[in-house]
C-alpha positions as a Markdown table, in Angstrom:
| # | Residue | x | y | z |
|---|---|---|---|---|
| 1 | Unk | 132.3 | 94.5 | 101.8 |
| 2 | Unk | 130.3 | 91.1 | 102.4 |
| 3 | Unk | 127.6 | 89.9 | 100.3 |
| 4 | Unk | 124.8 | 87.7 | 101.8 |
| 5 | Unk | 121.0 | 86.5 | 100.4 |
| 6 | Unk | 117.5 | 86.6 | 101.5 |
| 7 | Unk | 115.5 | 84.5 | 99.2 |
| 8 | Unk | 111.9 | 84.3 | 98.8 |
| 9 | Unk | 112.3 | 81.4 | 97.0 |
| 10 | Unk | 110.0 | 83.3 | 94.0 |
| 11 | Unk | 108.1 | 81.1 | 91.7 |
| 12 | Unk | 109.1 | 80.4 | 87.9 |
| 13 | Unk | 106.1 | 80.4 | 85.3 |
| 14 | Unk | 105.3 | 76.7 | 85.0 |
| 15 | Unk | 107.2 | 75.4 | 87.6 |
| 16 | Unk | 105.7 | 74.8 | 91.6 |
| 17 | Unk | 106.4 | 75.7 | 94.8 |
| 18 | Unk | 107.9 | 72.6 | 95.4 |
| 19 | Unk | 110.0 | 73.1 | 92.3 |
| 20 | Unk | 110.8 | 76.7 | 93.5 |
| 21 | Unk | 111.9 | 75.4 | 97.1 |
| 22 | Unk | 114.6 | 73.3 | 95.4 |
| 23 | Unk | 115.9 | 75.7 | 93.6 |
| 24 | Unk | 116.5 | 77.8 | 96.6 |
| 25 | Unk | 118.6 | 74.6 | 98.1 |
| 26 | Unk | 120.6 | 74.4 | 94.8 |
| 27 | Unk | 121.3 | 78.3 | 95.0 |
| 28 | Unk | 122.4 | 78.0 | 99.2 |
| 29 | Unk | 124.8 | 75.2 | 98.3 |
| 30 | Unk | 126.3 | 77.9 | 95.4 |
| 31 | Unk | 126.0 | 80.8 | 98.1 |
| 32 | Unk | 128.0 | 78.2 | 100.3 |
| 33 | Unk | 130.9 | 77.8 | 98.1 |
| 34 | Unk | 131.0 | 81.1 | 96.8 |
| 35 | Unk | 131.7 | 82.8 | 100.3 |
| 36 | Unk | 128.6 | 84.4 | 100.9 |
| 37 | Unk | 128.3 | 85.3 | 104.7 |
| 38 | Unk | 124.4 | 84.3 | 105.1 |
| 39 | Unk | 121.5 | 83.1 | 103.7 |
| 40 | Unk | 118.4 | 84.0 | 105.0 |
| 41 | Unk | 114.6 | 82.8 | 104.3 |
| 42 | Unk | 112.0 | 85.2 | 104.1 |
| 43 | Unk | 108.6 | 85.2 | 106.3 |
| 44 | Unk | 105.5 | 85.5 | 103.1 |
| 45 | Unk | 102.1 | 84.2 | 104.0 |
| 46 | Unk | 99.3 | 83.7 | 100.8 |
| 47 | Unk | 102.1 | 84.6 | 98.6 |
| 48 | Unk | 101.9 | 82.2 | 95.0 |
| 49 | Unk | 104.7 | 84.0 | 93.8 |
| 50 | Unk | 106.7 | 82.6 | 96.1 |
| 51 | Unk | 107.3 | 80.1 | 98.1 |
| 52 | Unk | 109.2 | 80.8 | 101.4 |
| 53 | Unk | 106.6 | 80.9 | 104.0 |
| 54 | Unk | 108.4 | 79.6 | 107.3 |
| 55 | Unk | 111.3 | 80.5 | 107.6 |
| 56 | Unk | 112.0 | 78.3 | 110.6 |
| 57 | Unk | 111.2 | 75.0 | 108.8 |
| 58 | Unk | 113.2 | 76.2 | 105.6 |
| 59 | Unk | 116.3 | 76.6 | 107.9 |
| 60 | Unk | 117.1 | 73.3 | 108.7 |
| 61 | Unk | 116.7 | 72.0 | 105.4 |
| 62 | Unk | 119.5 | 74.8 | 103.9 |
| 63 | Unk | 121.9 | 74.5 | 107.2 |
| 64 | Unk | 121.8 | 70.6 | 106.9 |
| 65 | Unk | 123.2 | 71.0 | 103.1 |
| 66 | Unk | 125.4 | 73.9 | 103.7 |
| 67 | Unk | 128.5 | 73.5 | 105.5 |
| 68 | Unk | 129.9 | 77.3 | 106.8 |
| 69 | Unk | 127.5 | 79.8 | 105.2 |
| 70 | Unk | 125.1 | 81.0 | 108.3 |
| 71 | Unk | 121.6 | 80.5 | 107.8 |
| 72 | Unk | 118.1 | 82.8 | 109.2 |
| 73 | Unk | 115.0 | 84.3 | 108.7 |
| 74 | Unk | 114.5 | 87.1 | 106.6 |
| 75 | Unk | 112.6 | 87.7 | 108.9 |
| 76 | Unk | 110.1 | 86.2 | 111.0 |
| 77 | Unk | 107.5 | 88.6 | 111.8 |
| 78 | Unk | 107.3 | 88.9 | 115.2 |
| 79 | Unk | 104.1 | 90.6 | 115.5 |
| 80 | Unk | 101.5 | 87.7 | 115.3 |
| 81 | Unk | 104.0 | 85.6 | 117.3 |
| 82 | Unk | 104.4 | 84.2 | 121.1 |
| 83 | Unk | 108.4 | 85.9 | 122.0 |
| 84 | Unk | 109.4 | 82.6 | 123.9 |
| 85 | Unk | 108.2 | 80.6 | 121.1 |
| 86 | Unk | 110.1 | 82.4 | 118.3 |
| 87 | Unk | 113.6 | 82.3 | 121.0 |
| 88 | Unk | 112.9 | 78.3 | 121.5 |
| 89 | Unk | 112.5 | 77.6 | 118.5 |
| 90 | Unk | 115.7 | 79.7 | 117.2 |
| 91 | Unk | 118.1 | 78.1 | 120.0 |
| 92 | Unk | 116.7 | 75.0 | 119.2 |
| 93 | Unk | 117.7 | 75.5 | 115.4 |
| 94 | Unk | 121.4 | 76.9 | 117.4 |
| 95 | Unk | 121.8 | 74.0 | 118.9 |
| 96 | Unk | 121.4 | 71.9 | 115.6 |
| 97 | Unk | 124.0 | 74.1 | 113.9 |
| 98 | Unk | 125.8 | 75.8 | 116.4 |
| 99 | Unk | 126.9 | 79.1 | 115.4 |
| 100 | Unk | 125.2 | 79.0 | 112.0 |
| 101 | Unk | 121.7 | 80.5 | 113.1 |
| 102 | Unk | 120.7 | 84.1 | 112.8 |
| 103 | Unk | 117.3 | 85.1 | 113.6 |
| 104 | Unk | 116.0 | 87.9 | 112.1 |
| 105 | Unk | 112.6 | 89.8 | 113.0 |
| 106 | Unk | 110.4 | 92.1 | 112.0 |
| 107 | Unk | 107.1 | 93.1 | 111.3 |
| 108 | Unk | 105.0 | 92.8 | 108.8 |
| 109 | Unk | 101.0 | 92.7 | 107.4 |
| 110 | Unk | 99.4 | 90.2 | 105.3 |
| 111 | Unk | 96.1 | 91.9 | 105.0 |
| 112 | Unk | 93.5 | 91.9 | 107.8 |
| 113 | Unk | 92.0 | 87.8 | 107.8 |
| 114 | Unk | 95.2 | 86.7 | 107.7 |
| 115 | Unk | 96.6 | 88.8 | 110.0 |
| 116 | Unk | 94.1 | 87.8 | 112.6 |
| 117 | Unk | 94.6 | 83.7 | 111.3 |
| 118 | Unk | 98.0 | 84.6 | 112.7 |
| 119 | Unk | 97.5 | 86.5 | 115.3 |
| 120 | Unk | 98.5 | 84.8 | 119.0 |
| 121 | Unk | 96.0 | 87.2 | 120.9 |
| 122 | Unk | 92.7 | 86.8 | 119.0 |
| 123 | Unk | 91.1 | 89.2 | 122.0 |
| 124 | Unk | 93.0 | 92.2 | 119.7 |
| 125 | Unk | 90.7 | 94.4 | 117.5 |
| 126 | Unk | 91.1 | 92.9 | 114.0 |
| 127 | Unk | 91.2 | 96.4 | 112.8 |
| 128 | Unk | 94.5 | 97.2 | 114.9 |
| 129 | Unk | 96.9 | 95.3 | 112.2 |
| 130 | Unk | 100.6 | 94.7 | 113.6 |
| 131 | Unk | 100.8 | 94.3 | 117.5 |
| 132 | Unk | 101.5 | 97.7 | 119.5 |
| 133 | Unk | 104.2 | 96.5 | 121.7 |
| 134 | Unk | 106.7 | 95.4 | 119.1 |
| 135 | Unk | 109.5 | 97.3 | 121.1 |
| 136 | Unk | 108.3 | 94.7 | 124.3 |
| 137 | Unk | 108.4 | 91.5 | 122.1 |
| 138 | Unk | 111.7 | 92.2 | 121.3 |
| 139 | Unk | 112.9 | 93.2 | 124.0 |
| 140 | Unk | 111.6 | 90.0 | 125.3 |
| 141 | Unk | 113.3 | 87.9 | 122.8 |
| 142 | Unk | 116.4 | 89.8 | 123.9 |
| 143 | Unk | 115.9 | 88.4 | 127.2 |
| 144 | Unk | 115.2 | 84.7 | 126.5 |
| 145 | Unk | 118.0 | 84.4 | 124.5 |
| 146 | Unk | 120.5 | 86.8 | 125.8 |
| 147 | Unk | 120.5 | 86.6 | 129.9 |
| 148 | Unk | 117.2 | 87.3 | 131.6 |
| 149 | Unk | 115.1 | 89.8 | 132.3 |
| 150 | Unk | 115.1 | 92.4 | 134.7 |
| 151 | Unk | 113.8 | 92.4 | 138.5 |
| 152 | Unk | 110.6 | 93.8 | 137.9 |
| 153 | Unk | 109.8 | 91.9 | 134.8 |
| 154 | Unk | 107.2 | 89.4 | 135.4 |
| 155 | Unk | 109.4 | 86.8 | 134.4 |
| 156 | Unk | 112.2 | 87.2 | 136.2 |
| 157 | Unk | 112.2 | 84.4 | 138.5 |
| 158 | Unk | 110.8 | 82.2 | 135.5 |
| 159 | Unk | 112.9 | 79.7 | 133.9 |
| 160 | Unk | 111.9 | 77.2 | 131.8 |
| 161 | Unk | 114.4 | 75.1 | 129.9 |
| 162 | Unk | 115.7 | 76.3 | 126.9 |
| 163 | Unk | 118.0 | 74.0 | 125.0 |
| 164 | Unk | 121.5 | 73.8 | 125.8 |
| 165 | Unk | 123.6 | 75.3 | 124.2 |
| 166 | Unk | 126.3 | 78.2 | 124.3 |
| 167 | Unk | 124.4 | 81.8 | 123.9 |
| 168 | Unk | 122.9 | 82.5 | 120.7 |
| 169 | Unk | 121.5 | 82.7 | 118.1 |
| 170 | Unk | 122.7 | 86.3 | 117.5 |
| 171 | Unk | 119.1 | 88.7 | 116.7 |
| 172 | Unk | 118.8 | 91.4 | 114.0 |
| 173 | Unk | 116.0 | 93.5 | 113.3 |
| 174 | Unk | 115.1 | 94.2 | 109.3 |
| 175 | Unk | 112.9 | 97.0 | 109.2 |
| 176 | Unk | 112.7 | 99.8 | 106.5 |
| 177 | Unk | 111.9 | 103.4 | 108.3 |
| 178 | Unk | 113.7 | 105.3 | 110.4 |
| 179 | Unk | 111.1 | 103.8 | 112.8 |
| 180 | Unk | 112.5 | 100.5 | 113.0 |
| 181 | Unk | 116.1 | 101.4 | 112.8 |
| 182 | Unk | 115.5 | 103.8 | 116.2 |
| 183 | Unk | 114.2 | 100.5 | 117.8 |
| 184 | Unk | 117.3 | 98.9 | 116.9 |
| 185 | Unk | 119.4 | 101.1 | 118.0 |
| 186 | Unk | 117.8 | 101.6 | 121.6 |
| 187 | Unk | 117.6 | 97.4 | 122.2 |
| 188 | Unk | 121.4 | 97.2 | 120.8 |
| 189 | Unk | 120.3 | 95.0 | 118.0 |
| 190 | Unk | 122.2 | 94.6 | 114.5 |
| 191 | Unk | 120.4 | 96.4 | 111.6 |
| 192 | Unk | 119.0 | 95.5 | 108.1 |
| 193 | Unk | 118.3 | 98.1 | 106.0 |
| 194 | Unk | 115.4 | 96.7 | 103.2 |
| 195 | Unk | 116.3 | 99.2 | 100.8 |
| 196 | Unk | 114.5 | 97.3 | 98.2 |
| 197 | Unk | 110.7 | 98.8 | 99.7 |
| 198 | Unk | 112.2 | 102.4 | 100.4 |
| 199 | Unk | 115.7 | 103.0 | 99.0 |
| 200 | Unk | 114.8 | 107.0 | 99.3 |
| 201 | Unk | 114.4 | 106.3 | 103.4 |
| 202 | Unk | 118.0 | 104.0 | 103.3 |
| 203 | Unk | 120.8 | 107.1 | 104.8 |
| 204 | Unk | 118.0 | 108.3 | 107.1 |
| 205 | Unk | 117.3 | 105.1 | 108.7 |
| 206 | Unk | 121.1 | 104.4 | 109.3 |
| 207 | Unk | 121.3 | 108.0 | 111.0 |
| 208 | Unk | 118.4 | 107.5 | 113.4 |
| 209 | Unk | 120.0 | 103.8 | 113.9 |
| 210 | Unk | 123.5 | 105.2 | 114.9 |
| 211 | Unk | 122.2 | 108.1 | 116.8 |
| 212 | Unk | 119.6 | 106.0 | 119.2 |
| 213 | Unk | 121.9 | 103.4 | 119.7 |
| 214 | Unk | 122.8 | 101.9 | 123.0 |
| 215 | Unk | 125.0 | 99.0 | 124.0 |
| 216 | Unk | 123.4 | 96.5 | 124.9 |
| 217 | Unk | 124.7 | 93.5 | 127.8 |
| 218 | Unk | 125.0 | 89.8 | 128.2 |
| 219 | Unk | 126.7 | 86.8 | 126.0 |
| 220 | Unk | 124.9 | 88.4 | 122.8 |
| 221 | Unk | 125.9 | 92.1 | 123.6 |
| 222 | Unk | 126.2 | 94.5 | 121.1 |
| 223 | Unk | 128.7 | 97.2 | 121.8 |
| 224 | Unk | 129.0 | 99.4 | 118.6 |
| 225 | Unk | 126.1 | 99.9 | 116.1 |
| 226 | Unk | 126.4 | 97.0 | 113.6 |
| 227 | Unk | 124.3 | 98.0 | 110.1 |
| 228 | Unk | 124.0 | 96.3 | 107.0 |
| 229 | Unk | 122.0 | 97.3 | 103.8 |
| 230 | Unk | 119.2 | 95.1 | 101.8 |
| 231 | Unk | 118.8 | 95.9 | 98.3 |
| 232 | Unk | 117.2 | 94.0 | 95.1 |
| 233 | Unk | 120.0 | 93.3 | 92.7 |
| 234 | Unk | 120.6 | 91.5 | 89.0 |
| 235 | Unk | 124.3 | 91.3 | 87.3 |
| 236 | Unk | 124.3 | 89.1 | 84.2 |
| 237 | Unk | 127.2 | 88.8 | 81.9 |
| 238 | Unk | 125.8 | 92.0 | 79.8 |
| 239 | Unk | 124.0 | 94.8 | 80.7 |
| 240 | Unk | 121.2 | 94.4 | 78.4 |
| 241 | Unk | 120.6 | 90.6 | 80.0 |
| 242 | Unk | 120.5 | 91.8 | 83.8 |
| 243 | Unk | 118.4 | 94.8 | 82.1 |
| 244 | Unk | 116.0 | 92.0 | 80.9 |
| 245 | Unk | 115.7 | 90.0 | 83.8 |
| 246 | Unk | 115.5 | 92.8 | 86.3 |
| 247 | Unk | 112.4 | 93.3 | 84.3 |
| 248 | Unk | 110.4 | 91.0 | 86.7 |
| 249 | Unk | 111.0 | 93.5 | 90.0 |
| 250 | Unk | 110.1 | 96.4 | 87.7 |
| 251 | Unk | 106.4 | 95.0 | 86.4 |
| 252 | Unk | 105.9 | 93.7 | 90.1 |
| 253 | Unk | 105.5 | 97.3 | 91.2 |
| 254 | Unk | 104.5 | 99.0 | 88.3 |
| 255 | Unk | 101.5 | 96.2 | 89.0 |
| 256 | Unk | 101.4 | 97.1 | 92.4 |
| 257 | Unk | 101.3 | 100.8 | 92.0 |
| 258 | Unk | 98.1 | 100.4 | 90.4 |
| 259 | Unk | 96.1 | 97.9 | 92.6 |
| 260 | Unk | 96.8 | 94.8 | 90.3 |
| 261 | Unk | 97.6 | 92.0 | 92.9 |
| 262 | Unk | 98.2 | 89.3 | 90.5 |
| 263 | Unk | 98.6 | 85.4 | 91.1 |
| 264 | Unk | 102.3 | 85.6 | 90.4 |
| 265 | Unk | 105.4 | 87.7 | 89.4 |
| 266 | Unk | 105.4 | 89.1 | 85.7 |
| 267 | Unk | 108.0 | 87.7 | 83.4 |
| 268 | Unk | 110.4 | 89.6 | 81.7 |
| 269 | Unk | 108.7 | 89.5 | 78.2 |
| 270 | Unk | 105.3 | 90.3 | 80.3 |
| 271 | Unk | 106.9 | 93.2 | 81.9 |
| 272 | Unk | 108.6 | 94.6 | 78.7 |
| 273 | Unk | 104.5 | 94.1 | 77.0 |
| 274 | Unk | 103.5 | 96.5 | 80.1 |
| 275 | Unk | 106.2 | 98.7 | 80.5 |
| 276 | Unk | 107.9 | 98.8 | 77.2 |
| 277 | Unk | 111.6 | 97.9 | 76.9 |
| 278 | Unk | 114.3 | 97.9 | 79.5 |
| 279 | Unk | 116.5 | 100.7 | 79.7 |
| 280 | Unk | 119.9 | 99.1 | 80.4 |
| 281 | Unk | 121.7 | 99.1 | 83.6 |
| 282 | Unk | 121.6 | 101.0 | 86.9 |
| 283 | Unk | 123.3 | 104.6 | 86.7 |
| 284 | Unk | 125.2 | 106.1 | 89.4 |
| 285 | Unk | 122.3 | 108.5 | 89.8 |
| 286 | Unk | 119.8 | 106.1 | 90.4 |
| 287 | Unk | 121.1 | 103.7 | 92.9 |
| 288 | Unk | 119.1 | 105.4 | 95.7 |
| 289 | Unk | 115.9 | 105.4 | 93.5 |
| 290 | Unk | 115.6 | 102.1 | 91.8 |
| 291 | Unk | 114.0 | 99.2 | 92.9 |
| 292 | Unk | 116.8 | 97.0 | 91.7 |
| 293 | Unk | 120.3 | 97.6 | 90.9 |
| 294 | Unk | 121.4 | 96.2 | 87.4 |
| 295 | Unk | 124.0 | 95.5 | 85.0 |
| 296 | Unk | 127.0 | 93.3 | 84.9 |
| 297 | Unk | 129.0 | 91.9 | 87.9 |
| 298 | Unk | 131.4 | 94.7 | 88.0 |
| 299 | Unk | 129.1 | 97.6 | 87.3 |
| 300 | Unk | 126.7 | 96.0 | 90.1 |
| 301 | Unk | 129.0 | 95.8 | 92.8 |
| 302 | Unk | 130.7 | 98.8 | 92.2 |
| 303 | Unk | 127.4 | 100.5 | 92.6 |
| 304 | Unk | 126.7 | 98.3 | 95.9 |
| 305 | Unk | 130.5 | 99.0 | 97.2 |
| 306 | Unk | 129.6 | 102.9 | 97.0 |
| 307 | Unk | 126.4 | 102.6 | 98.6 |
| 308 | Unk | 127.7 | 100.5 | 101.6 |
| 309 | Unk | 130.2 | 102.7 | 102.1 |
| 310 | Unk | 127.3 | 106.0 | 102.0 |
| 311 | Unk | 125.1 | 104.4 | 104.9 |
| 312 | Unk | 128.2 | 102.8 | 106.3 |
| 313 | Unk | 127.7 | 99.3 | 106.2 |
| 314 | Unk | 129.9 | 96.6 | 105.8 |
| 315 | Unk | 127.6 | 94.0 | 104.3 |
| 316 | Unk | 124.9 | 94.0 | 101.6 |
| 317 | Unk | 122.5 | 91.4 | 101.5 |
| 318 | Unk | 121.0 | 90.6 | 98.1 |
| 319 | Unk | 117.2 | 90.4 | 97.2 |
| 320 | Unk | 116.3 | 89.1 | 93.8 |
| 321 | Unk | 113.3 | 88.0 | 91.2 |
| 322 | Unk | 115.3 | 86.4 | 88.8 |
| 323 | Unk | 112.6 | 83.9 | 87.6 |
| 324 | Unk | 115.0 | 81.8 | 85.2 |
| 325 | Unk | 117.2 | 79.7 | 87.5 |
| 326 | Unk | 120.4 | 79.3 | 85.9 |
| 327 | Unk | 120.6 | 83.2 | 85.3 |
| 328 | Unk | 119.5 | 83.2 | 89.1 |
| 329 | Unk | 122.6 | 81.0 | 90.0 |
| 330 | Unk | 125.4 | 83.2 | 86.9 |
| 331 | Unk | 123.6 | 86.3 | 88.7 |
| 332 | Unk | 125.2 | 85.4 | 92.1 |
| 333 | Unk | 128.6 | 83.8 | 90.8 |
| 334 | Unk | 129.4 | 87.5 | 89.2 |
| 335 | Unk | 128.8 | 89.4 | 92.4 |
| 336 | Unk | 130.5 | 87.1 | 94.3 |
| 337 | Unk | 133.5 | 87.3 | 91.9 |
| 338 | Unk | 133.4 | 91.5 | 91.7 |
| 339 | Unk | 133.9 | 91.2 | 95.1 |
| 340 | Unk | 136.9 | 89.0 | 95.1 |
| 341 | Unk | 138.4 | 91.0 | 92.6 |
| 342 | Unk | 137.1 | 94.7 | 93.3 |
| 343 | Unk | 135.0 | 96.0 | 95.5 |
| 344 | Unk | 137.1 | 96.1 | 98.8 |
C-alpha cells in the first residue's frame, strides 16, 4: 500500500493564512523524504479555516522545494472553469516539473454568489449550481492533454499551442458517489475515492467504477481501472493523543450537522466542551463510519491496509485537521513508518 496527502492547508488558532501556507511547505518537504507518492492541494474558495485556495499557484511553490514526491490538485473544480485553460495551465506546470504533475478534478459548490463569481458562463441560471456537462469538460480535458479530439468535435482541426513537452500531466477524477466514480470509469480516468464526506458510499463507488470502466487511448491511456481511497486520518504516539487531536474533524461536523458555519475549525479542547471527551481510537467496526481514522501509527495503518485492500486500492491518500503543527508533522512520520514496517 502507498500513502499520499491532500492538504488544505487548515488554519491554526492564532496563526494566519500565510502562517498556515508555510506549514504546508515544511510538511511537503517531510512527505518528500518520507516516501510519500503525492501531495496534492486542495481547491477551497471563502474558506478561513484554511488556506489552500488554488491549487495551481500552490503547486509550483511545493514541486520547486520537493525533489521526487509528485505534486497536484486535490482537486480543481472543474465546473466554473474554461477545459483548455485548466489543461494549459497543468502542462504548463508538466513542463516545469516534468513528470511530477497530477491534475486532479472534480466538482464542487461554494454556495450560489460564489459559485456564479466563478462561474466562466455568466449566461447560466444562478440557480443551476455545478455545470451540467461535467462528463463533456472532461472529456475535453482528456482531449487537450491526451491526443485530440474526435472528427466531429468542433475542435478537431484546432490546435493551438500547448507547451512542449512529452504527454502529461496524468488526470484523476476525486469524486465521492457512485456518480462520479461511473464517470470515471467510462472516460478511463484514475479514481479518488473521498471517503472522508461519505465513507458509507466508499465499496459502492469502487464497484460502479470497475464495472463502467473502459480503456481509454492515447500517450495517457488508461488500460485497467486504477482506484485509490481518500480518508481523514490521525496516528499520534498514543491513542488517547490522536483521540484528542482527531477531535478537530469531529466538532467540524457535529458543527456542521447543525447549521453552525463557523469562522474556523474547532480546537480540540473546543470540541471536547461541545462534544464531551474523545473516545479513544478507531475500532475495526467503525472504519467505514467515522469521519476520521485514529490511534497510533500501527493501529492506523493497519486499519487503512484492510480498507485498501476491501475497495481494492493500492494507495490511500491522507486528509487531516491536525491544527497543532508538530503533531501534524509526528502524525505523518508514524504512518509513513507502519508502512515500512507493516502494512504490505
Amino acid at each position: 500500500m502507498r500513502l499520499s496527502i491532500v492538504d488544505i492547508s487548515s488554519v491554526s488558532p492564532g496563526e494566519t493564512q500565510v502562517e498556515a501556507l508555510q506549514h504546508s511547505t515544511e510538511l511537503a518537504r517531510l512527505a518528500d523524504g518520507l516516501g510519500y507518492e503525492r501531495y496534492w492541494l486542495a481547491e477551497h474558495h471563502a474558506a478561513a479555516p484554511q488556506a489552500s485556495y488554488a491549487p495551481e499557484a500552490l503547486i509550483p511553490a511545493v514541486a520547486a522545494v520537493t525533489n521526487r514526491i509528485r505534486v497536484g490538485s486535490g482537486a480543481v473544480l472543474l465546473n466554473h472553469y474554461s477545459p483548455f485553460k485548466v489543461a494549459e495551465t497543468f502542462r504548463q506546470l508538466h513542463a516545469m516539473f516534468p513528470d511530477r504533475i497530477d491534475l486532479g478534478v472534480g466538482r464542487a459548490s461554494s454556495g450560489r454568489v460564489l459559485d456564479y463569481a466563478l462561474q466562466r458562463d455568466r449566461s447560466r441560471d444562478q440557480q443551476t449550481g455545478a455545470a451540467e456537462d461535467y462528463g463533456s469538460q472532461l472529456a475535453e480535458v482528456q482531449a487537450w492533454l491526451n491526443g485530440g479530439f474526435p472528427d466531429d468535435h468542433p475542435f478537431h482541426r484546432s490546435h493551438p499551442m500547448m507547451p512542449e513537452v512529452s504527454a502529461g500531466p496524468p488526470i484523476w477524477l476525486l469524486g465521492s458517489s457512485p456518480g462520479s466514480a461511473s464517470i470515471a470509469g467510462k472516460l478511463g480516468l484514475p479514481y479518488t475515492y473521498a471517503a472522508f464526506i461519505n465513507p458509507a458510499k466508499a465499496q459502492a463507488a469502487f464497484t460502479a467504477y470497475r464495472n463502467s470502466f473502459q480503456p481509454s487511448s492515447g500517450p495517457l491511456g488508461m488500460a485497467e481501472p486504477h482506484p485509490m481511497l481518500a480518508v481523514n486520518a490521525v496516528s499520534a504516539d498514543t491513542d488517547e493523543e490522536a483521540a484528542h487531536h482527531a477531535m478537530t474533524v469531529h466538532g467540524l461536523y457535529h458543527r456542521l450537522s447543525r447549521g453552525v458555519l463557523a469562522s474556523r475549525h474547532p480546537s480540540p479542547d473546543e470540541a471536547i466542551a461541545e462534544m464531551g471527551k474523545p473516545q479513544g481510537a478507531t475500532a475495526y467496526a467503525d472504519r467505514w463510519n467515522t469521519r476520521s481514522i485514529t490511534g497510533t501509527g500501527e493501529h492506523v495503518t493497519e486499519l487503512l491496509s484492510t480498507m485498501a485492500d476491501e475497495v481494492g486500492a493500492a494507495e490511500v491518500m491522507i486528509q487531516d485537521m491536525i491544527l497543532d503543527p508538530p503533531a501534524r508533522r509526528r502524525s505523518y512520520e508514524l504512518l509513513a513508518t507502519g508502512i515500512s514496517t507493516g502494512a504490505p
